[in-house]
C-alpha positions as CSV (number, residue, x, y, z in Angstrom):
1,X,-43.9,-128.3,4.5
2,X,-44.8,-128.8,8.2
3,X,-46.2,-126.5,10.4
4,X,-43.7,-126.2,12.6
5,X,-41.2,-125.3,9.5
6,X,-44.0,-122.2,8.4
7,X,-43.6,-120.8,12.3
8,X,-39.2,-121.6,12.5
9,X,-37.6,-118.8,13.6
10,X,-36.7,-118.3,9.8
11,X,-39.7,-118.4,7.9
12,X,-40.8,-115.6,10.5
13,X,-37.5,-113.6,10.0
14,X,-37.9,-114.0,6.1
15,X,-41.8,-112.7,6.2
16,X,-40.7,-109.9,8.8
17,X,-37.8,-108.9,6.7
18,X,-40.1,-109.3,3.4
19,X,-42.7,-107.2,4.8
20,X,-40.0,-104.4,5.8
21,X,-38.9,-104.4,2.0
22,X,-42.0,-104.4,0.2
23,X,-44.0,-102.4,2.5
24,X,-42.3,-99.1,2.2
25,X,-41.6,-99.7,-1.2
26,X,-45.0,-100.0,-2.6
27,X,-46.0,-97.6,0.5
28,X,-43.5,-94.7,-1.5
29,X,-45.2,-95.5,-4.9
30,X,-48.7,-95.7,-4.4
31,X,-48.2,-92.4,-2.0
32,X,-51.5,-93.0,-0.3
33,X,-51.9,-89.5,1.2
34,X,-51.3,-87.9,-1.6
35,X,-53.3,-89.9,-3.8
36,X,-56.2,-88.9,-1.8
37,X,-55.8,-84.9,-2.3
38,X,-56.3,-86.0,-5.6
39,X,-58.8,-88.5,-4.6
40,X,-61.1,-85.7,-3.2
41,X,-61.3,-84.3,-6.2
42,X,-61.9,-86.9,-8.4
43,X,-65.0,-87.4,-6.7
44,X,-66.1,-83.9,-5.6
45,X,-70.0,-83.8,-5.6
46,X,-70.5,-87.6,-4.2
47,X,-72.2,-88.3,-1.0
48,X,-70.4,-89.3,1.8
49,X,-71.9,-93.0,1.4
50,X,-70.6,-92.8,-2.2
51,X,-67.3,-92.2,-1.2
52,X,-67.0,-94.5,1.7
53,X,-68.2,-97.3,-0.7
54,X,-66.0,-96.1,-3.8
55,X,-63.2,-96.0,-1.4
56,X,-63.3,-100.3,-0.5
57,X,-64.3,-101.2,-4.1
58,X,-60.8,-98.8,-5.1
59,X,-58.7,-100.6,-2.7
60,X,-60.3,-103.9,-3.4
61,X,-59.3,-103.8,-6.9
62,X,-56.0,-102.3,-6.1
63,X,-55.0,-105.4,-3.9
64,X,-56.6,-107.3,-6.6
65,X,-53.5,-106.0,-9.1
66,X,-50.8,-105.7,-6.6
67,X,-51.3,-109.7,-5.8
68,X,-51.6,-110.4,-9.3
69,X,-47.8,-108.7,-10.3
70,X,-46.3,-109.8,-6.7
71,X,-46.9,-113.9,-7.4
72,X,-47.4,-114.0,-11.2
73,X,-45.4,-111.1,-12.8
74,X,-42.3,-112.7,-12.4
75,X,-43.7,-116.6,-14.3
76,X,-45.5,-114.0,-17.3
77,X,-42.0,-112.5,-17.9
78,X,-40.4,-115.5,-17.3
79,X,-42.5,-117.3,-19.8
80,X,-41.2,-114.8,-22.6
81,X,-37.6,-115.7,-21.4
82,X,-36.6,-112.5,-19.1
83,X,-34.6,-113.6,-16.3
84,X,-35.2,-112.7,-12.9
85,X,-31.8,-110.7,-13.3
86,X,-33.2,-109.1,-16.4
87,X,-36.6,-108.1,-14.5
88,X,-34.1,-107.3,-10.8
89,X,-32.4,-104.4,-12.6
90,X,-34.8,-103.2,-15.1
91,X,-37.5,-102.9,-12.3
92,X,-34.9,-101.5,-9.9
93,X,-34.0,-99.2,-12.6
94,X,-37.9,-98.0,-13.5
95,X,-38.1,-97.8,-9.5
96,X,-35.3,-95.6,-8.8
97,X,-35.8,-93.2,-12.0
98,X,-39.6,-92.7,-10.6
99,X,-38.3,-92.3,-7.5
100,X,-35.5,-89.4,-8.5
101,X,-38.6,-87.8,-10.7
102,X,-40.3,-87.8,-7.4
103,X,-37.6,-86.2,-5.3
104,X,-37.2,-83.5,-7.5
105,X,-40.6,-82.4,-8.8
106,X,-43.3,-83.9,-7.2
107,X,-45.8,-81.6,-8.5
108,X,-45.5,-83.3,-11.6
109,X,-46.1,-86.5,-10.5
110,X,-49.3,-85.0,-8.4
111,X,-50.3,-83.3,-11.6
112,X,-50.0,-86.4,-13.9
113,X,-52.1,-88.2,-11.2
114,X,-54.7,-85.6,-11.0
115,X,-54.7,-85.9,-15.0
116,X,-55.3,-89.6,-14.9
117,X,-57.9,-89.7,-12.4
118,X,-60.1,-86.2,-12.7
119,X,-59.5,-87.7,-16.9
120,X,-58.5,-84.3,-18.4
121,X,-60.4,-82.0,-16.0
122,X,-63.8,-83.8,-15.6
123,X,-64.7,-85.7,-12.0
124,X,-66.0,-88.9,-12.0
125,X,-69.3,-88.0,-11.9
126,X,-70.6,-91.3,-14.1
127,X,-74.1,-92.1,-14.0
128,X,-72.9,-95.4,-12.0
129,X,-70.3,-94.5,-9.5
130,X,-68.8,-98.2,-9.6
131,X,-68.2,-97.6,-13.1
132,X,-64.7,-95.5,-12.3
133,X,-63.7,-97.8,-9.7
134,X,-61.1,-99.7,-11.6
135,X,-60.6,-97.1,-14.6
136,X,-59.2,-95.1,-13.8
137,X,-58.9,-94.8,-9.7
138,X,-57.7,-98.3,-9.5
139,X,-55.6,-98.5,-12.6
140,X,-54.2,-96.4,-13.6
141,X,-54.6,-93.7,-10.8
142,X,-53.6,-95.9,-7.7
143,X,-51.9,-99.1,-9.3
144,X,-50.1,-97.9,-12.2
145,X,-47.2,-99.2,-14.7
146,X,-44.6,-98.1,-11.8
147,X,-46.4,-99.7,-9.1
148,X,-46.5,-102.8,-11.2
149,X,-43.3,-102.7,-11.8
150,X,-42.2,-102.4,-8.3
151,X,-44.7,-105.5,-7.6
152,X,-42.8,-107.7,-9.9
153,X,-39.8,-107.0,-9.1
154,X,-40.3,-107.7,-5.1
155,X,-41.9,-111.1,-5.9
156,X,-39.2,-112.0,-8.1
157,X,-36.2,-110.7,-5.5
158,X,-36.6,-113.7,-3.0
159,X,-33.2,-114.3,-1.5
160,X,-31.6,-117.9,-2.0
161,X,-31.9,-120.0,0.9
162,X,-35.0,-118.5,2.1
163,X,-38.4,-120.0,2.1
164,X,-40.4,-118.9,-1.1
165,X,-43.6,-118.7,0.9
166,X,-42.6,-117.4,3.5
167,X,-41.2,-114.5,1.7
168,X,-44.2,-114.2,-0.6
169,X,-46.4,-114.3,2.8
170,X,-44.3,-111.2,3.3
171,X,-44.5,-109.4,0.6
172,X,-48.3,-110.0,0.4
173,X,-49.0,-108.6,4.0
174,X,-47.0,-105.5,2.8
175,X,-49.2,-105.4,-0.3
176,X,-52.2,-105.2,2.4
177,X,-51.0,-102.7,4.6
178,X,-50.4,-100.2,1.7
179,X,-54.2,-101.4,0.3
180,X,-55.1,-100.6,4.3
181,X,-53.8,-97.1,3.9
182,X,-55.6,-96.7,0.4
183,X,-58.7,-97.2,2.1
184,X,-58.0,-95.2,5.3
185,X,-56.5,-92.1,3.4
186,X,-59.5,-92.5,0.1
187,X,-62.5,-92.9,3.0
188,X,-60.7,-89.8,4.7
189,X,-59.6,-87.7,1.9
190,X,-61.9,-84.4,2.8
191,X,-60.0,-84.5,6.1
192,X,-56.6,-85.2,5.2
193,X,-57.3,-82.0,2.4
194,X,-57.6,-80.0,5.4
195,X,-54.8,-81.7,7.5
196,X,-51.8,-81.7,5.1
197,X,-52.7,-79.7,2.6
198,X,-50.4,-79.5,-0.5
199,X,-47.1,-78.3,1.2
200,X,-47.8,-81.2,3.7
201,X,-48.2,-83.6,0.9
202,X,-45.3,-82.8,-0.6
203,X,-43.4,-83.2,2.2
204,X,-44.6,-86.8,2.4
205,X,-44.2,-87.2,-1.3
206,X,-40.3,-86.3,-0.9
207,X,-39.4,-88.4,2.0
208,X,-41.3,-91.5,0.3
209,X,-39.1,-90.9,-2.7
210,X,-36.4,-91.2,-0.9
211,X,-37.3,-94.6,0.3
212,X,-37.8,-95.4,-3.0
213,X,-35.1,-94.5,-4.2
214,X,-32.7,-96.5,-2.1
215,X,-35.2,-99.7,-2.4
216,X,-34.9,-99.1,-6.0
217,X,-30.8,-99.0,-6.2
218,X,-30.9,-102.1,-3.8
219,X,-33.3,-104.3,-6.4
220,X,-31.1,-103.4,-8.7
221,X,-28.1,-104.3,-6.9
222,X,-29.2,-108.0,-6.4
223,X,-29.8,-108.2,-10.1
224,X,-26.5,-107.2,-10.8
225,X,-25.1,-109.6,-8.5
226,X,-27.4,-112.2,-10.4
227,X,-25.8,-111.4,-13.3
228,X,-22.1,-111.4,-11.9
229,X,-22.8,-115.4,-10.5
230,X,-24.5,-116.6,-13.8
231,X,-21.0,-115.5,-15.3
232,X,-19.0,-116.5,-12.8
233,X,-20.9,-120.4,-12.8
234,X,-20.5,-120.4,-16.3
235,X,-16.8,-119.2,-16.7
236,X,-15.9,-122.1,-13.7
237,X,-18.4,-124.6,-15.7
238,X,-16.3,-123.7,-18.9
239,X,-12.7,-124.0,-17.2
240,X,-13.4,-127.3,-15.9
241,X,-14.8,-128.7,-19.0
242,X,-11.3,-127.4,-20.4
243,X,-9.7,-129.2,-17.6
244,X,-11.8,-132.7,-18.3
């Protein structure tokens, strides 16, 4: 590919219009703000320096596992012979349940997070402090099954006669603006306790679900649609064979 195909006028629309999908989709899932409520806790009793540090090695791994699931999620599932139809509407599907869960009782979802990262009331007060980065504030705390999920499913949802990486370009700068805000909100999570607060953080919580929510339904949508042109091929394949 040439350089002056990567900079056309539509390889930048397909990465702008990329990034618009996947950013606030991962953005409503990760839920960086609120993470970090949770965050604070996790790793009450560190020094600031501690913290700071914990905070980039968190959202190191985190980008780590979001680039992972956005360019190879959809070959490992294709490899065991799920389509990209099959993966479109079962991740749409996981995305918009977590999303409706969301909407409607956030505190659960805060309280299963504060569960997987305070691991059943204790902080993470291990003698080595990079010993919790990955387990569990990375994974399963910060990048869990429904983030993953959601990550597959956006790098498997490129639209036909778009540039593949041009759309993976965008989809990967999303990933690293919601990594960004990991590391902003986790460095700054004794602040943004005080700022929000828990009504706050609910409020956030709810009107990223509902972001999510739609993104999900739309995912969905295009698998569907997928699945209605693989039959419709097949049906025109199969009358004109008759007609042969």
């Amino acid at each position: 590919m040439s350089v002056l195909g990567v900079f056309s006028s539509a390889a930048v629309h397909t990465t702008t219009s990329a990034f618009l999908l996947a950013f606030p989709a991962l953005f409503s899932i990760v839920n960086p703000f609120g993470a970090a409520l949770i965050f604070a806790q996790a790793t009450e009793g560190r020094s600031q320096t501690e913290i700071q540090a914990l905070a980039r090695l968190v959202s190191f791994y985190s980008f780590m596992l979001l680039i992972v699931s956005l360019w190879f999620g959809g070959a490992v599932l294709a490899f065991f012979g799920i389509t990209v139809s099959a993966l479109r509407v079962a991740g749409g599907l996981v995305v918009a349940v977590s999303a409706w869960e969301l909407l409607q009782r956030p505190e659960s979802n805060e309280a299963r997070k504060e569960r997987q990262a305070l691991q059943d009331g204790r902080t993470v007060q291990t003698p080595n402090w990079s010993d919790s980065a990955f387990f569990p504030l990375a994974m399963p705390f910060t990048v869990g099954p429904g983030t993953i999920a959601v990550a597959i499913a956006l790098g498997s949802t490129n639209p036909v006669d778009s540039s593949p990486w041009a759309y993976g370009v965008g989809i990967s700068l999303g990933a690293v603006g919601v990594v960004l805000l990991v590391w902003v909100a986790y460095s700054s999570a004794e602040k943004l306790v005080t700022m929000l607060g828990v009504t706050g953080t609910r409020i956030v919580s709810r009107l990223a679900a509902l972001v999510l929510l739609c993104i999900g339904v739309q995912i969905m949508a295009a698998g569907i649609q997928g699945f209605a042109l693989d039959i419709w091929q097949h049906m025109s394949r199969s009358v004109s064979a008759a007609r042969g």
